[in-house]
N, C-alpha and C positions, 0 to 999 in steps of 0.2 A: 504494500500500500504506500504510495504517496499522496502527500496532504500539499498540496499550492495556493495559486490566486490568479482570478485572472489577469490583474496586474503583473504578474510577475512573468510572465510570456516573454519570448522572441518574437522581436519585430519583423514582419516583412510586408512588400512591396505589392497593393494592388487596387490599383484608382488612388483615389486621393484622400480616403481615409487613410485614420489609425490602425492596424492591424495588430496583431500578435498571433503566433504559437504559440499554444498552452501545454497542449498533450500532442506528443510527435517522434518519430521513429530518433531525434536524435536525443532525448532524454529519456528512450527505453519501449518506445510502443512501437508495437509492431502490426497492431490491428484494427486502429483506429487514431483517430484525432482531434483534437478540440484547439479552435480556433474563435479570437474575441476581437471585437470591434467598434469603433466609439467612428463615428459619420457623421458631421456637422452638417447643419441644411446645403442642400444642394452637391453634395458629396456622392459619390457614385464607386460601388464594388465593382468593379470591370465586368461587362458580361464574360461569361466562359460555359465551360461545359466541364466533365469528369468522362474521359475514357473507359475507365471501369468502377468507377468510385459513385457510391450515392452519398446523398448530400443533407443532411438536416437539420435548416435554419431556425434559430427561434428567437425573436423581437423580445429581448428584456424592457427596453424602453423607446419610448418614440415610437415611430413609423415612418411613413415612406412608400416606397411601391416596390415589387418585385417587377423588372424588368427584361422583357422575353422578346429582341427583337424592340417593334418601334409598339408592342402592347406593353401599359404599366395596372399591374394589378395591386391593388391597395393592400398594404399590408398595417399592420399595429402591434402593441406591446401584449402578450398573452398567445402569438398565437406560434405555430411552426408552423415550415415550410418542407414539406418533402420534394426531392428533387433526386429522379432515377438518375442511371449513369446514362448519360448523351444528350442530356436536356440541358436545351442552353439558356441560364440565369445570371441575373447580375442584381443587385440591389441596389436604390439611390433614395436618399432622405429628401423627398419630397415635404415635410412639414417645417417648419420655423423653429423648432428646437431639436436637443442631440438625441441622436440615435443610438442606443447600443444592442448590438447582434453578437451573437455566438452561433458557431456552426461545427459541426461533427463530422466526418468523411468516414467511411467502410467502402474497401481498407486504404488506403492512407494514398495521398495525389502527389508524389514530392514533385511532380510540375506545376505545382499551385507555389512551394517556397524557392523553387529556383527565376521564378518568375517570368516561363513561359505562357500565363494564362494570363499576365496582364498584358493585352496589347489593344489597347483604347483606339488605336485605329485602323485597327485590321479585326474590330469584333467579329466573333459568329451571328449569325442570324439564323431561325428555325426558317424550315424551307417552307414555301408556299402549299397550304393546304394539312400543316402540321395540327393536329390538335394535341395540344401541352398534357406531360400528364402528371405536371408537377399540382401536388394536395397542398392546399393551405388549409388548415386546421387549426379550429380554438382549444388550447390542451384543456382549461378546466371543465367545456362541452365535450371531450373524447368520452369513448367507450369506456364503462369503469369495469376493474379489474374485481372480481369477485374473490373475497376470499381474505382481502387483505386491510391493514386499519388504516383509521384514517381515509381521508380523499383521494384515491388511487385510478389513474386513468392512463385505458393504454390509446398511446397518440399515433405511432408506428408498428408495425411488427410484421413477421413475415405474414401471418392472417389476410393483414390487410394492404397485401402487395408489396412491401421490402423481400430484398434478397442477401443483403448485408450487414443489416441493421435495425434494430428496434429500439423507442423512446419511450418511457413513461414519465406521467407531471404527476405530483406526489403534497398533498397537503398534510398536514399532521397537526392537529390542536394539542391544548396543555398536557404535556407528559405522553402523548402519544409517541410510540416507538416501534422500529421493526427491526429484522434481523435480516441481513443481507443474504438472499440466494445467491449458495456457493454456483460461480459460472466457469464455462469450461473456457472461455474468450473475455477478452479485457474487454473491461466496461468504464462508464466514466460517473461520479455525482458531481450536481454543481448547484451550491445554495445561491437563491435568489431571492428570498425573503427569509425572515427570522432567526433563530440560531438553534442550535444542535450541539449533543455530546455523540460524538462516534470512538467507539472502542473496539479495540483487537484483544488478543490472549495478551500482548505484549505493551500496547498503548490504551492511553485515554487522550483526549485531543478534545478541546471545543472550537466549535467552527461558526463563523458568519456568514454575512450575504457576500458572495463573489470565491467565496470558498470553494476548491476541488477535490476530488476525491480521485484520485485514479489506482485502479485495480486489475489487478494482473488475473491470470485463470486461476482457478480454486483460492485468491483471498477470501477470508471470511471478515466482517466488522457484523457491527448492531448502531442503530443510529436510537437518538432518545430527544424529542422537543425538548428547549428547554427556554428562559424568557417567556414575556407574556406578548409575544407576535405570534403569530399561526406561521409554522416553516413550512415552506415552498420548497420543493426538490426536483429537479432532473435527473434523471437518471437514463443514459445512452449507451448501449452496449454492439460490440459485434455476433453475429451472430452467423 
C-alpha cells in the first residue's frame, strides 16, 4: 500500500492546463493510472484518443464540456466520464471558474506522458457518421451495489461495458466502515470529501480530501469515517 496526494504528482504536458501523474508505471504501477488536473476557464485537455487504454474521467469541481471533434457535451462536478479505447476526447473549462479533473487509464498510455497525444494542431476528429460511445454518468445516481454499507454505487464495471476497468462512488456516514476486497489487480482510492482512518496488519494512517490510496494485488486495509462530514470515496481498479 501507498498512501499520497494528488498534489504530490508528476507534472506533464497536455493543452494548457495543470497536469500531474499521481499513480504510474514509474513509481511502481503497472496496471493502471491516476492522473489530476486543475483547468482554469477557457483551458483545454488536448483532444486525443487511447490505443488500447480506457479512460475514466471524473469532474471533482467545476465543469466544462467534454469535447469530441467540433460537438461539446456539458459536463459538471459529481459526474464521470467513461471513454472506450479509440474514442476521441478532450476536455475544456467552458464555465468562469476552476476546474479540477482526475482520470484513470487500464492499462497505462505512456504516450499520454511522453507527450505524443498532445498535438493541439494536428487533433483527431471522430469520422463522419460516428456515434460516441463514451457514458457520462452521475456517480451518486449509478446502480447501487447490494450488499454493502453505507452509499455504495457501481458507476463502471465490466457488466456495464468496460473491459479494463471498473469504478465505484462510495459515501459513508458517522463511523461507517468497510473492509477492502482483497483484488487480484491494482486498484486505486481517492478521498474527495471528508476524512477517514485506513488500517493495514502493519499501519494506521488518517486521511483527507485529495488523499490516495494505491494498492497492489492481494493488499488488504479497512477504511472507518471519521469527523463529522459524510466521506466520499472513489475507488478504481483494473480489472
Amino acid at each position: 500500500m501507498q498512501i499520497l496526494n494528488l498534489e504530490s504528482g508528476t507534472p506533464f504536458q497536455m493543452g494548457k492546463g495543470k497536469n500531474w501523474r499521481v499513480i504510474h508505471p514509474d513509481m511502481g504501477a503497472q496496471q493502471i493510472t491516476l492522473n489530476h488536473g486543475l483547468h482554469q476557464p477557457g483551458q483545454e485537455f488536448t483532444q486525443h484518443f487511447h490505443d488500447a487504454s480506457e479512460d475514466m474521467i471524473v469532474v471533482l469541481e467545476g465543469g466544462g464540456a467534454m469535447r469530441q471533434g467540433n460537438i461539446y457535451t456539458p459536463i459538471t462536478a459529481g459526474e464521470g466520464l467513461f471513454v472506450p479505447a479509440g474514442e476521441v476526447h478532450g476536455t475544456v473549462n467552458t464555465t468562469d471558474e476552476q476546474a479540477r479533473l482526475i482520470s484513470f487509464q487500464a492499462p497505462p498510455d505512456m504516450a499520454l506522458y511522453r507527450g505524443e497525444r498532445d498535438k493541439p494542431n494536428a487533433m483527431p476528429s471522430p469520422p463522419t457518421g460516428h456515434r460516441s460511445n463514451v457514458q457520462i454518468l452521475n456517480m451518486a445516481k449509478a446502480g447501487p451495489l447490494f450488499g454493502k454499507p453505507g452509499g455504495w454505487r457501481s458507476v463502471i464495471s465490466p457488466e456495464k461495458g468496460s473491459q479494463y476497468l471498473s469504478l465505484d462512488y462510495i459515501q459513508l456516514e458517522s463511523g461507517e466502515g468497510f473492509t477492502h476486497t482483497v483484488l487480484s489487480k491494482e486498484s486505486v482510492y481517492v478521498l474527495i470529501a471528508g476524512s477517514a482512518v485506513v488500517k493495514t496488519d502493519a499501519q494506521s494512517r488518517a486521511l483527507g480530501p485529495r488523499d490516495v490510496v494505491f494498492l497492489k494485488p492481494n493488499d488488504s486495509l479497512s477504511f472507518t469515517q471519521t469527523g463529522t462530514t459524510r466521506l466520499a470515496l472513489i475507488h478504481c481498479w483494473a480489472v
